[in-house]
ZAKOL-611748 format. One line per field, with one value per residue: residue number from 1; residue in one letter; x, y, z of N, C-alpha, C in turn. Coordinates in steps of 0.02 Angstrom, whole numbers. Each point is the difference from the previous one (the first is absolute). Layout:
BEGIN
seq = NUM:...
type = A:...
n.X = X:...
n.Y = Y:...
n.Z = Z:...
ca.X = X:...
ca.Y = Y:...
ca.Z = Z:...
c.X = X:...
c.Y = Y:...
c.Z = Z:...
This chain:
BEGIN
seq = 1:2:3:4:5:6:7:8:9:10:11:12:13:14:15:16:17:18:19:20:21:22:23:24:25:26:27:28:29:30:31:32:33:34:35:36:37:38:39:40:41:42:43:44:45:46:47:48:49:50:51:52:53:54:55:56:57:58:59:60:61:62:63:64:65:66:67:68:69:70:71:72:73:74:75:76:77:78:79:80:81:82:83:84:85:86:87:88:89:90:91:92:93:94:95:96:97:98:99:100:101:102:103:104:105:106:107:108:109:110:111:112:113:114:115:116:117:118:119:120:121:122:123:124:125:126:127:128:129:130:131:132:133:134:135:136:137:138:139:140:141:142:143:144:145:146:147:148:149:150:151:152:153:154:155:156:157:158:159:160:161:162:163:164:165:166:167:168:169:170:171:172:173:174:175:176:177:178:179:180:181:182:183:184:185:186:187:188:189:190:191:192:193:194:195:196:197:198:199:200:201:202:203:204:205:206:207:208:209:210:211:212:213:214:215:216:217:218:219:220:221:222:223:224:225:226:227:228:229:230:231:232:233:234:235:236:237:238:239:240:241:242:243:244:245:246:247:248:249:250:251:252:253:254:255:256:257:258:259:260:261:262:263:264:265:266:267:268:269:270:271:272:273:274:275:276:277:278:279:280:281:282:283:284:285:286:287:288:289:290:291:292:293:294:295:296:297:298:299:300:301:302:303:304:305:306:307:308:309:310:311:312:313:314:315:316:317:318:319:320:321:322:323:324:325:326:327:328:329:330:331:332:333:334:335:336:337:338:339:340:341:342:343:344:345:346:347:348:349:350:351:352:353:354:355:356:357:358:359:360:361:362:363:364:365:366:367:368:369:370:371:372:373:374:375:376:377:378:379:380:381:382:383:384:385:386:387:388:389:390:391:392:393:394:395:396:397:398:399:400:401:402:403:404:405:406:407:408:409:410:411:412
type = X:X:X:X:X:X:X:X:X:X:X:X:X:X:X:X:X:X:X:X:X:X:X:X:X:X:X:X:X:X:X:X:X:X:X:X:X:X:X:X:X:X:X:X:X:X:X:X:X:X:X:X:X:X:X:X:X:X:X:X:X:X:X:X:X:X:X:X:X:X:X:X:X:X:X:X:X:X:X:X:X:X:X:X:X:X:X:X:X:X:X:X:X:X:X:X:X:X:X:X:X:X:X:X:X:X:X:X:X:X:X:X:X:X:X:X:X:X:X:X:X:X:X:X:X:X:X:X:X:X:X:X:X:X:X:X:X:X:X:X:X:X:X:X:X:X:X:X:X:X:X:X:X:X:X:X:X:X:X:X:X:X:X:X:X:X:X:X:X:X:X:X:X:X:X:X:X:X:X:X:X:X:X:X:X:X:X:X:X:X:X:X:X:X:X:X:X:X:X:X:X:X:X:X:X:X:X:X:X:X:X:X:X:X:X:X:X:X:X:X:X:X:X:X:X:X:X:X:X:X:X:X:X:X:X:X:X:X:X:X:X:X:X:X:X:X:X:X:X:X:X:X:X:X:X:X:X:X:X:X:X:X:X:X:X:X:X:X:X:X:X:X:X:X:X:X:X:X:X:X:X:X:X:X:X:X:X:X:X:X:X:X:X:X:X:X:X:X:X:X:X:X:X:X:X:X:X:X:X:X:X:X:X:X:X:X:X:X:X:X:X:X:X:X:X:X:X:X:X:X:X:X:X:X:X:X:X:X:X:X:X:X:X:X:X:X:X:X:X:X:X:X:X:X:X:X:X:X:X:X:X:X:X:X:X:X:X:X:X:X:X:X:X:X:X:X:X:X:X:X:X:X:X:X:X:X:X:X:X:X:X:X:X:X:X:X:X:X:X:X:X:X:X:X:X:X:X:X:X:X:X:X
n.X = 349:71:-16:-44:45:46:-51:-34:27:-7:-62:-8:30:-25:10:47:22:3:49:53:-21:-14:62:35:-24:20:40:18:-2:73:55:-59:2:32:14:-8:19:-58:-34:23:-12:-51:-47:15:-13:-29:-20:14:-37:-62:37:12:-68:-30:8:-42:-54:11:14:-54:-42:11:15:-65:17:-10:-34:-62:43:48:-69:-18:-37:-41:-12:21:40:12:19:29:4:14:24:27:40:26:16:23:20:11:30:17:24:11:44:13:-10:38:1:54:12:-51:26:-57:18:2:9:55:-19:21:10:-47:31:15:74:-34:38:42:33:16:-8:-32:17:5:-38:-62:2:31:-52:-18:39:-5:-60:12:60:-14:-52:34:57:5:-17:60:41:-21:-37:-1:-25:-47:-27:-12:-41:-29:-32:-18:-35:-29:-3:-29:-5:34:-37:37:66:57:7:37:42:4:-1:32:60:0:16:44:30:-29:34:49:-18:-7:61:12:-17:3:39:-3:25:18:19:51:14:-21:64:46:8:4:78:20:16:23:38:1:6:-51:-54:42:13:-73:-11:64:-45:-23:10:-2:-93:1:15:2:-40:-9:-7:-50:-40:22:12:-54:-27:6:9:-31:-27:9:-23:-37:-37:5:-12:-46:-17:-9:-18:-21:43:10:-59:-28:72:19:-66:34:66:-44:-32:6:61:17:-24:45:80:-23:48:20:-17:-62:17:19:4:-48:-30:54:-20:-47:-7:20:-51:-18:59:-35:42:33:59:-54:-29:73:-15:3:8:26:45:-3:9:54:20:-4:-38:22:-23:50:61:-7:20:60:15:-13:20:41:-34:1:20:45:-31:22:37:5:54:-12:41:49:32:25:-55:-9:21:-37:-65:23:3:-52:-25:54:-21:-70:-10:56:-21:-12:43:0:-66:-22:-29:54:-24:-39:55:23:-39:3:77:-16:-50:59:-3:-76:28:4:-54:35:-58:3:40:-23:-80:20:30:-68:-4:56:-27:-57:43:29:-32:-40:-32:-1:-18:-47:0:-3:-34:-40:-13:3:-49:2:-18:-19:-83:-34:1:-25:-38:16:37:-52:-49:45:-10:-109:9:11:-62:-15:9:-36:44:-51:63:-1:-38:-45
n.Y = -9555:-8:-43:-43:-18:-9:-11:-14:-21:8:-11:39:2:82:-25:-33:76:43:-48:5:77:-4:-39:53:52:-34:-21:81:35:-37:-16:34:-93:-26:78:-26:-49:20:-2:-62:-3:33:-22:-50:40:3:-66:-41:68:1:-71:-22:20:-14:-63:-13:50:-42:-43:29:21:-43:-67:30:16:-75:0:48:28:54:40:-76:14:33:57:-26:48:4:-77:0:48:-37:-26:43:42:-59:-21:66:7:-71:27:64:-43:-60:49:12:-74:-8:75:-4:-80:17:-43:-34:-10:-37:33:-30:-47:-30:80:-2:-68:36:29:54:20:29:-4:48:2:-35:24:71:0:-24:55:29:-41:19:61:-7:-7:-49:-7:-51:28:60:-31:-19:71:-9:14:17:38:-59:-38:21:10:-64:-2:32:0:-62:18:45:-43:-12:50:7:-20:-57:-7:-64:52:59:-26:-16:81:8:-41:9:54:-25:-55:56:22:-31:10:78:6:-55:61:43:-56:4:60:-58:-51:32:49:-41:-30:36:8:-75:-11:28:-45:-42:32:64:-21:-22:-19:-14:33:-28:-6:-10:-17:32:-18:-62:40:46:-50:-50:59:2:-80:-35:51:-30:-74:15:55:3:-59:9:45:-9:-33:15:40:-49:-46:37:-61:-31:20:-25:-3:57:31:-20:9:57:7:-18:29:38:46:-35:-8:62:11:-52:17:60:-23:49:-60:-41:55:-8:-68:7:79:-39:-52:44:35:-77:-24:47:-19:-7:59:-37:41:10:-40:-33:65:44:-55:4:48:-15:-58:75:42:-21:30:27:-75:4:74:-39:-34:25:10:-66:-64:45:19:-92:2:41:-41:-80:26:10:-29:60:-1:58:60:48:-19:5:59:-9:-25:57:32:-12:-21:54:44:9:16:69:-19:-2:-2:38:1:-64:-7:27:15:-68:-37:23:-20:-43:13:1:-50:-1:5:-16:-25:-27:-3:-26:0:55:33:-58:29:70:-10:-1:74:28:-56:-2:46:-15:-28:52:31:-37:-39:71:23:-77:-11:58:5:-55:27:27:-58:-58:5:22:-73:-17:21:-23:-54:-26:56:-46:-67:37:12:-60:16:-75:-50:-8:-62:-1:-38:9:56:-31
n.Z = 8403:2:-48:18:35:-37:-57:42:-7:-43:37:-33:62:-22:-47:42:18:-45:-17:67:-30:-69:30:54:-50:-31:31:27:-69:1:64:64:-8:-47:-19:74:-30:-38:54:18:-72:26:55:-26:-62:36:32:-68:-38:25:-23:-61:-30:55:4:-35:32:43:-71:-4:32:69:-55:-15:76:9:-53:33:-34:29:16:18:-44:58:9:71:17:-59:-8:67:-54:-56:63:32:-67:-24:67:43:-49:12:73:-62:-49:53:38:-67:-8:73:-31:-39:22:43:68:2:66:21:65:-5:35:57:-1:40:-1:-42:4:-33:-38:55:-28:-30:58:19:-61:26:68:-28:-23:49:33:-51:2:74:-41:33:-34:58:36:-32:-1:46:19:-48:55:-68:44:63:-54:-30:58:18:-71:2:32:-40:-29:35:41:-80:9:56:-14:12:-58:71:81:-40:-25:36:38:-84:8:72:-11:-18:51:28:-37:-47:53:1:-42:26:35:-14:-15:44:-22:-64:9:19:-69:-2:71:7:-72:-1:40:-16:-44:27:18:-76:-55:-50:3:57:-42:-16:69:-14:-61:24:62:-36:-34:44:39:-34:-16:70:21:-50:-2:48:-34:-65:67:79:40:-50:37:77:-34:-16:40:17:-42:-13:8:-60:41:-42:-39:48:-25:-67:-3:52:-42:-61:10:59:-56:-48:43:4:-62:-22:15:-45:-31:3:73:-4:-30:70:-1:-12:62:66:-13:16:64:9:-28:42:18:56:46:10:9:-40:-20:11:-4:-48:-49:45:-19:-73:15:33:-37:-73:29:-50:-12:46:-40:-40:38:30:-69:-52:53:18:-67:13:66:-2:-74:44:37:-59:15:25:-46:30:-43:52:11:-75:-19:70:-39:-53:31:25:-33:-35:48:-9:-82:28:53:-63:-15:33:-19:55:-58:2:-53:-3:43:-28:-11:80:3:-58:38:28:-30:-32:46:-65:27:43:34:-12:-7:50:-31:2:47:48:-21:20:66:-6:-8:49:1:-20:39:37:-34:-15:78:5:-37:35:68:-26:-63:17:53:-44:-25:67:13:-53:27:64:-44:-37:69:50:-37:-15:86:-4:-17:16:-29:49:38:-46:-17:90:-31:19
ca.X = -24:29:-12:-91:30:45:-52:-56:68:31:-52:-20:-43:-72:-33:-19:-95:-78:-23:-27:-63:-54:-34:-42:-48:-33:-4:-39:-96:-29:-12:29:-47:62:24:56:53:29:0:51:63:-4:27:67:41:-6:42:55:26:25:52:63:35:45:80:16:21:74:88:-6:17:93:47:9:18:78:44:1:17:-24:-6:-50:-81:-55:-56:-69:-25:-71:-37:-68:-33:-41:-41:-59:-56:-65:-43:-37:-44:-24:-19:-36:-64:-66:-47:-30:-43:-49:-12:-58:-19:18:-21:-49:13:-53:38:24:51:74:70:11:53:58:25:22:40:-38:25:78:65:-8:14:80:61:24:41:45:20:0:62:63:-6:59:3:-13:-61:-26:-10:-62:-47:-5:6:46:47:27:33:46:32:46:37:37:49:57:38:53:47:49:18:68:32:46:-65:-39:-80:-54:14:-59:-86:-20:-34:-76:-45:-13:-43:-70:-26:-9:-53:-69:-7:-30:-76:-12:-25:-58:-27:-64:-33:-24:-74:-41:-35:-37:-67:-49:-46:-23:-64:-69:-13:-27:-49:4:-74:8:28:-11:-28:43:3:4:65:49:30:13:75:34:-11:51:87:33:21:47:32:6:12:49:74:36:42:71:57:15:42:62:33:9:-31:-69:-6:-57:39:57:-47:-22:31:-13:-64:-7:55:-2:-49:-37:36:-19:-83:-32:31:-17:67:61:59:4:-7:75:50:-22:32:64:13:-31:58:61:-7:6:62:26:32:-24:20:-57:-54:-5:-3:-49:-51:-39:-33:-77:-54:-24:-10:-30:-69:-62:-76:-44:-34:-63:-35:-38:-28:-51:-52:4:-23:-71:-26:-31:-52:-63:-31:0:49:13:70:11:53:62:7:10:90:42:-10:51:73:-29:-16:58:62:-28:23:62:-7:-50:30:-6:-53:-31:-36:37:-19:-65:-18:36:-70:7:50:11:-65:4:25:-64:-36:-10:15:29:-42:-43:71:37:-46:16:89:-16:-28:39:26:-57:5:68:30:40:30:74:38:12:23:67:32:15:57:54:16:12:86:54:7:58:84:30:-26:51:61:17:15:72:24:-30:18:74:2:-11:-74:-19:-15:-64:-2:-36:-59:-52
ca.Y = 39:60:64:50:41:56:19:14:58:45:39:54:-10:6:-59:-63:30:8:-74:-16:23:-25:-85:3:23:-62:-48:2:3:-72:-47:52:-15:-17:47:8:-20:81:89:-28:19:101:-2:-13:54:76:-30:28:48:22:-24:15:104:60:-18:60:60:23:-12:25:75:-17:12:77:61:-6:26:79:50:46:36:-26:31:-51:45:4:58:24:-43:28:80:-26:-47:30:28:-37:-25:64:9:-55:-1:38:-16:2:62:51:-24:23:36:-13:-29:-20:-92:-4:-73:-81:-12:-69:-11:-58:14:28:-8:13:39:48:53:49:67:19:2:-82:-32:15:-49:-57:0:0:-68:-69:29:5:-63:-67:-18:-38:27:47:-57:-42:13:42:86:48:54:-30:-18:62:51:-44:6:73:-11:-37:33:68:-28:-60:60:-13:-80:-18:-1:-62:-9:28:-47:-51:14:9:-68:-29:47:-33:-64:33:41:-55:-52:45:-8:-67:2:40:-25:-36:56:1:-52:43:29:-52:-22:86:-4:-41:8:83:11:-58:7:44:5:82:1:48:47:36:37:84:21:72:23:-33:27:51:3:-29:49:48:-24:-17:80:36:-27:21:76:50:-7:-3:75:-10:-52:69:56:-54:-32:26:-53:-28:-47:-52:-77:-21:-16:-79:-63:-8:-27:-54:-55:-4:-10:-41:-54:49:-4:-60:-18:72:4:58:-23:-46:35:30:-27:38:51:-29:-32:45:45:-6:3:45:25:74:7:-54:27:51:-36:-67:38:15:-30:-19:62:20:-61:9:72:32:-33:44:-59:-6:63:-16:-60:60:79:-5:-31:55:68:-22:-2:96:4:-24:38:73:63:43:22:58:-38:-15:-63:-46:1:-35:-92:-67:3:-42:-64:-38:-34:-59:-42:-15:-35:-60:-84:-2:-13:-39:-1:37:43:-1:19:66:55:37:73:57:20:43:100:15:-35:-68:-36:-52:-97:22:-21:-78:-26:19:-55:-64:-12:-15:-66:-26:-4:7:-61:40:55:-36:-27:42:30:-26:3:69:20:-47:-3:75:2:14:57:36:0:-8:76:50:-17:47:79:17:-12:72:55:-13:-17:-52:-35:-52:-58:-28:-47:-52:30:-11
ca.Z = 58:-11:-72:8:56:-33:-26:20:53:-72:0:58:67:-12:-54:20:45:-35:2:72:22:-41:19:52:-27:-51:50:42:-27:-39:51:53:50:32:70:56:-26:-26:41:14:-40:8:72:-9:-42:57:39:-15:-6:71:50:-22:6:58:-25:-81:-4:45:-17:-47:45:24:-57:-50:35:40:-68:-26:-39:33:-63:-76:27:-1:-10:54:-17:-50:5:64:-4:-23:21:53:-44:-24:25:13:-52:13:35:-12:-31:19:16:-59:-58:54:-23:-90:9:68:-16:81:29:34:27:3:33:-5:33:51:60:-40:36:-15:55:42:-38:-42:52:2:-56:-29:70:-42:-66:6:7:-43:-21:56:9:13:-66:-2:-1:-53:-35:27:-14:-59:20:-51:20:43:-27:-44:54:2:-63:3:60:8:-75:28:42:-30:-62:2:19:-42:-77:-21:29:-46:-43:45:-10:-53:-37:22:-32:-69:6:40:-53:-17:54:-5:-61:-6:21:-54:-47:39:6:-15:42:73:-9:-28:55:43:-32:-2:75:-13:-51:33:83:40:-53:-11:56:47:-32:-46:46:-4:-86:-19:44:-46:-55:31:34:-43:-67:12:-15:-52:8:38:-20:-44:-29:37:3:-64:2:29:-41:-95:31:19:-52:-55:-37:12:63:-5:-9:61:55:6:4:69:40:-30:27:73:18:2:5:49:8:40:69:77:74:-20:10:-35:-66:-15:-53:-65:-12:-14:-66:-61:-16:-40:-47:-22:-13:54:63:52:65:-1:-5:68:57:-20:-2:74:30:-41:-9:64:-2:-61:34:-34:5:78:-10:-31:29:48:-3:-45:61:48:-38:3:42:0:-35:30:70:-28:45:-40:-18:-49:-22:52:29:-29:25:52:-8:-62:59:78:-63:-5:64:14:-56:13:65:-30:-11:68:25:-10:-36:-77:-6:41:65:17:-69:39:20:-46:16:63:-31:7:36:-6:54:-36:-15:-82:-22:-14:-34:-90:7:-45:-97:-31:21:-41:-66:23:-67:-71:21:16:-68:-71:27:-7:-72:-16:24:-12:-51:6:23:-53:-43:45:-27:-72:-9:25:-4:-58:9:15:-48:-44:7:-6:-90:-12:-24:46:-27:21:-26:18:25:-59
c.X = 43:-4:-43:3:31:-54:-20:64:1:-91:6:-33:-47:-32:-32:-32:-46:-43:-20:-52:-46:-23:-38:-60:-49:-26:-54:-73:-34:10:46:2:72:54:92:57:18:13:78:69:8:57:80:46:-21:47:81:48:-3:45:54:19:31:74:33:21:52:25:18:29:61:30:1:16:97:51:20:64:-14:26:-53:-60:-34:-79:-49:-37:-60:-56:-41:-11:-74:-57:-42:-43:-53:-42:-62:-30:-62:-93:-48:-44:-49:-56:-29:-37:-75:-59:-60:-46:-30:-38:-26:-4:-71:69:-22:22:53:59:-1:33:65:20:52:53:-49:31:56:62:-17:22:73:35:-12:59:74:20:19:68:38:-31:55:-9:-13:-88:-16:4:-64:-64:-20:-22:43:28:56:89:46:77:65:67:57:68:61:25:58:58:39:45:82:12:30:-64:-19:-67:-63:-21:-48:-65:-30:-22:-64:-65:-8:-35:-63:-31:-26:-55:-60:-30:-29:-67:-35:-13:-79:-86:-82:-54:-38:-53:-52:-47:-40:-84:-38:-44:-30:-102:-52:18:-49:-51:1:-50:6:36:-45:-54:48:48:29:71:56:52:32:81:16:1:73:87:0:10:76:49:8:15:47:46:32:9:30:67:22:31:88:34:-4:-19:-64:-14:-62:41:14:-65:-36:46:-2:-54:-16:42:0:-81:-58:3:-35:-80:-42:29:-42:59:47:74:27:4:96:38:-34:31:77:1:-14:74:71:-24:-2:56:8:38:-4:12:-67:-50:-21:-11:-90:-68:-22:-10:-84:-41:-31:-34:-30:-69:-70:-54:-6:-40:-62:-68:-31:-37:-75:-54:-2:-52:-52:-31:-34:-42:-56:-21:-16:44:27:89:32:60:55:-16:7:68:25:-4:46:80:-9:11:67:58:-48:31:63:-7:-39:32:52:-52:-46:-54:-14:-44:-78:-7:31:-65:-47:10:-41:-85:1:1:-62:-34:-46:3:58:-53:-25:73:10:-57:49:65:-56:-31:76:38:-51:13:87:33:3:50:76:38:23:40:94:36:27:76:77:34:25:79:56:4:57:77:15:-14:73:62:-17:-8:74:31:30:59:98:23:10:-87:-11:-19:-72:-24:-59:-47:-47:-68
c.Y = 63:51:42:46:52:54:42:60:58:32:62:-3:17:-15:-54:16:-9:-62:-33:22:-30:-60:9:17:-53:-56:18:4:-90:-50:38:-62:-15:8:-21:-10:54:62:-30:41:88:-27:-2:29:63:-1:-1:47:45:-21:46:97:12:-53:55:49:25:-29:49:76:-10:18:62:27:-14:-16:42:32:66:66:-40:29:-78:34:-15:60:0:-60:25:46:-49:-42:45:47:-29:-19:49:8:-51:51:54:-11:-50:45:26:-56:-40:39:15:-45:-33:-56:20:-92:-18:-33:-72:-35:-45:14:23:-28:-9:70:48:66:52:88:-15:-7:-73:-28:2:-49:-63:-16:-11:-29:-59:11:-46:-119:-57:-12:-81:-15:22:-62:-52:34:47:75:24:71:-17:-41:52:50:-61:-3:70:-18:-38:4:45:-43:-48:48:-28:-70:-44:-13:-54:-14:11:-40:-72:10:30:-77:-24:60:-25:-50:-9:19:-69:-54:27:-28:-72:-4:38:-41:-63:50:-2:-53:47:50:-45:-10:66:28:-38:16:82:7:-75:38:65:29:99:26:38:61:56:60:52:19:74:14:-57:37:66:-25:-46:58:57:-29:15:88:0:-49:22:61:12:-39:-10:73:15:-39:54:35:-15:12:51:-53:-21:-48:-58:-61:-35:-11:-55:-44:-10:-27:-62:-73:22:25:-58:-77:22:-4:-71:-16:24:21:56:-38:-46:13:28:-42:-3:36:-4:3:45:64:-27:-9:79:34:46:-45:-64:34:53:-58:-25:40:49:-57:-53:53:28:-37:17:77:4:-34:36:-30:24:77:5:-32:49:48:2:-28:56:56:-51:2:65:17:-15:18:94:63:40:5:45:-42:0:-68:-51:-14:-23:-58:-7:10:-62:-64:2:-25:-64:-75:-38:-52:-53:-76:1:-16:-60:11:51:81:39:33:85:42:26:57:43:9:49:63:-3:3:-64:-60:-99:-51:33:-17:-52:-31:4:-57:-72:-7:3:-61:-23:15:-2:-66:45:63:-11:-26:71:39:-18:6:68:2:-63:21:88:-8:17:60:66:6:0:98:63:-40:33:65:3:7:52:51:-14:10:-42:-26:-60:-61:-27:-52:-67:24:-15:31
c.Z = 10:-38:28:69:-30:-31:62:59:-48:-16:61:74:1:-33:46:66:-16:-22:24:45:-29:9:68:22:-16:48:60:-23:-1:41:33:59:10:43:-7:-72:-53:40:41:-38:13:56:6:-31:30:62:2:-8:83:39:-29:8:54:9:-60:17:69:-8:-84:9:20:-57:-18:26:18:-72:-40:-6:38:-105:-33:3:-21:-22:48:18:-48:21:56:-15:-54:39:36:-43:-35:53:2:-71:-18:43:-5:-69:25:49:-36:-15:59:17:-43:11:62:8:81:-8:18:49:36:66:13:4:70:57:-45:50:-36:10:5:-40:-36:55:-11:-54:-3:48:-36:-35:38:66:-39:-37:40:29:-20:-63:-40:6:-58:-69:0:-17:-62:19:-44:27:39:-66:-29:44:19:-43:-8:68:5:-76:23:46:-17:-74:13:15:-58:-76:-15:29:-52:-50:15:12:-49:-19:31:-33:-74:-5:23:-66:-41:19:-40:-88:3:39:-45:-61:-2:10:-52:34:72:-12:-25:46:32:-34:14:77:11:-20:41:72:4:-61:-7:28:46:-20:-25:32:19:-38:3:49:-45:-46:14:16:-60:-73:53:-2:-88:-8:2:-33:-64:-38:44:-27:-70:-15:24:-24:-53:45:42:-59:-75:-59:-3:48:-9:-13:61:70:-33:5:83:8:-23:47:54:35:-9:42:113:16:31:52:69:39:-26:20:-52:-79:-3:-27:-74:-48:-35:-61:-67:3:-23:-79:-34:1:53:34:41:73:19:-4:60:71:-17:4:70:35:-12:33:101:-5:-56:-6:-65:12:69:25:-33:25:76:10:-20:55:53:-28:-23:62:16:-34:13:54:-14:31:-66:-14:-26:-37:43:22:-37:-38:46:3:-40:36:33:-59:2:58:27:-28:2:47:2:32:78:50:-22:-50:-51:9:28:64:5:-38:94:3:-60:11:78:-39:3:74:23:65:-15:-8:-60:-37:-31:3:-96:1:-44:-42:-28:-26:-71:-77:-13:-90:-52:46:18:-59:-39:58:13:-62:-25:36:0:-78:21:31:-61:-36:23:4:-49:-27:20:-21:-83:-9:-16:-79:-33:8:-20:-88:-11:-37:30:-72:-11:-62:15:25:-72:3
C-alpha cells in the first residue's frame, strides 16, 4: 500500500486532475442518480480550502512583512501597475469585440430582490470598510481586503520585535502552509466531485439559449488570456512569455475553473509561485492582493452584459462613452470581491452611464446568474491564473533589467 502511495505521489497533480475530471464527467453522463456522496467530496475540498486561506494569507503577509529586510525589493510596485493594466485592457477588448459583435438579450428574470450598489462611491466605501473591518470577522467572513490590511499592519508592528517572536510566527506560517499542501493533495477527488455535481445540477440545455453572449465573453477572456496578457509578459520580461502562461493556467487555472473561488485558488497560487522560484516576501502579499484587485474575467464580464443590454434596448454609444465603461468595468472589477455577488451585481453601476433603468439592469444580473456556471468558472480561472503570471512577470522584468536570466527551470 505504501508503495502505491509513493507511486501515485511521484504523478503529476494535474495529471491526477485531469483524471479526476474525466471520472466526473463519466459518472455524471452514467449514474447522475447517485449524487450526494460524490458532490459530497467538491463540497468538502472547497470547504476546506476556504477554511484554511484567510488563516494562510495573514500569517503569511504578517511573516513577510515583520521579516523584511529594509533595501529588499519586493517589486509591488510593477505587480499593481500589471494588475490594474491588464485588467483595463481586459476591459477594453471586450468593448471592441461588443462591437464587432453585438449580443441582444431575451431578458430574464430572478434577480430582482437581489440588492445592487448604487454607484462607484458605493463600491469604493465598500471597499474601505472592509479595510478598517475586526480582524476576527474578516476572518470569519473571508474579507480578503479586511485580511490583507490586518496583515500589513501587524507585519509593520511586529518589524522590531524580538527574532524569537518572529521566529514563532514564521513556524505557524509554515505549518499553515504545510496544512494547504495536504489539502491540495486531495485536490483530485475534489474536482471529480465539483464536475459531477456541475454537470447533473445544471446540464448544458439551459445554456444553449445564450450561445451567442457564451461565446462572446468566454472568446473575450481566452483573448485576453492568450494574446494580451502574453504581451504584456514579452514586453515585461523580454521572453517568450507562453511557457510561463500555460504553466499558470495549467497549475492554477484549471484547478480555479472548477473552484469558482479566487479565494479559494490562493493556496494554489502559493504553492505554484514557490515552485516557481519567486520572492516569497513578494508572493505572500501580491497573490491575496490579486485574488481582490486583478479582476480582468469580471472587466470582461461587465462590459460585455452592460454593451448587451444597450444593444437590446438600441441606445446609441459614442466612443467617449465607451472609454468610460472600460474605466467604469475596471474600478468596478476592482470592487468585485467586496461586493455580495461578485461581479454580476456591479454590471448595474456600468448600465448607469446609459441610462439604463435598474429593474432592466437586474433583468441582464439574471441572464448573467443563468449562464453564471461557465461564465463564472472561465472568468475565475482568468483572473487567479494571472495572479501568478503577474508576479512571476515583474520579479523576472527585475531580473532582465539586473542582467540576470530568470530561473525557469520549473516553467514548462
Amino acid at each position: 500500500m505504501k508503495s502505491q502511495l509513493r507511486k501515485l505521489s511521484q504523478v503529476s497533480l494535474v495529471k491526477q486532475i485531469l483524471v479526476g475530471l474525466c471520472i466526473g464527467i463519466i459518472l455524471a453522463l452514467t449514474i447522475p442518480e447517485i449524487g450526494q456522496p460524490i458532490v459530497l467530496l467538491g463540497s468538502l475540498f472547497v470547504g476546506a480550502l476556504k477554511a484554511i486561506a484567510p488563516i494562510l494569507v495573514l500569517f503569511l503577509v504578517m511573516s513577510a512583512i515583520a521579516q523584511h529586510k529594509s533595501g529588499r525589493k519586493t517589486n509591488m510596485r510593477s505587480i499593481i501597475i500589471l494588475y490594474l493594466l491588464g485588467t483595463f485592457l481586459a476591459g477594453v477588448v471586450a468593448v471592441i469585440v461588443s462591437f464587432i459583435s453585438p449580443v441582444r438579450l431575451t431578458l430574464a428574470t430572478g434577480a430582482e430582490d437581489m440588492t445592487a450598489p448604487g454607484s462607484i462611491v458605493e463600491v469604493l466605501k465598500t471597499l474601505l470598510l472592509n479595510i478598517v473591518d475586526n480582524p476576527v470577522n474578516a476572518i470569519y467572513n473571508a474579507n480578503y481586503i479586511g485580511i490583507l490590511a490586518w496583515g500589513v499592519l501587524l507585519g509593520l508592528a511586529l518589524k522590531n520585535a524580538a527574532d524569537t517572536t518572529k521566529t514563532a510566527i514564521s513556524n505557524i506560517s509554515d505549518a499553515i502552509s504545510k496544512l494547504v499542501t495536504w489539502v491540495i493533495r486531495f485536490a483530485p477527488l475534489g474536482i471529480m466531485g465539483l464536475v459531477y455535481e456541475s454537470i447533473t445540477a445544471n446540464g448544458i440545455q439551459s445554456l444553449l439559449s445564450y450561445g451567442k453572449l457564451l461565446v462572446v465573453l468566454i472568446g473575450c477572456m481566452l483573448f485576453v488570456a492568450l494574446v494580451v496578457n502574453p504581451i504584456i509578459v514579452f514586453v515585461a520580461t523580454r521572453q517568450n512569455p507562453y511557457p510561463l502562461v500555460f504553466t499558470c493556467i495549467k497549475e492554477s487555472g484549471i484547478t480555479a475553473f472548477f473552484t469558482r473561488s479566487s479565494a479559494s485558488n490562493i493556496p494554489i497560487n502559493m504553492r505554484l509561485c514557490e515552485k516557481l522560484g519567486l520572492n516569497k516576501d513578494t508572493y505572500s502579499v501580491s497573490i491575496p492582493l490579486g485574488a481582490t484587485i486583478n479582476m480582468a474575467g469580471a472587466a470582461v464580464t461587465i462590459s460585455v452584459l452592460t454593451l448587451a443590454a444597450v444593444h437590446t434596448l438600441g441606445v446609441q454609444v459614442d466612443i467617449p462613452t465607451a472609454l468610460l465603461l472600460c474605466v467604469v468595468s475596471t474600478l468596478a472589477a476592482c470592487g468585485a470581491s467586496g461586493v455580495a455577488g461578485g461581479s454580476l451585481l456591479l454590471i448595474p453601476l456600468a448600465c448607469s452611464l446609459f441610462g439604463i433603468p435598474d429593474d432592466v439592469a437586474m433583468q441582464v444580473v439574471g441572464v448573467g446568474f443563468i449562464i453564471g456556471v461557465l461564465q463564472d468558472s472561465f472568468e475565475t480561472a482568468l483572473n487567479s491564473s494571472t495572479d501568478v503570471l503577474f508576479t512571476a512577470a515583474a520579479e523576472y522584468k527585475e531580473l532582465r533589467k539586473e542582467g540576470k536570466i530568470f530561473n525557469n527551470k520549473n516553467v514548462a
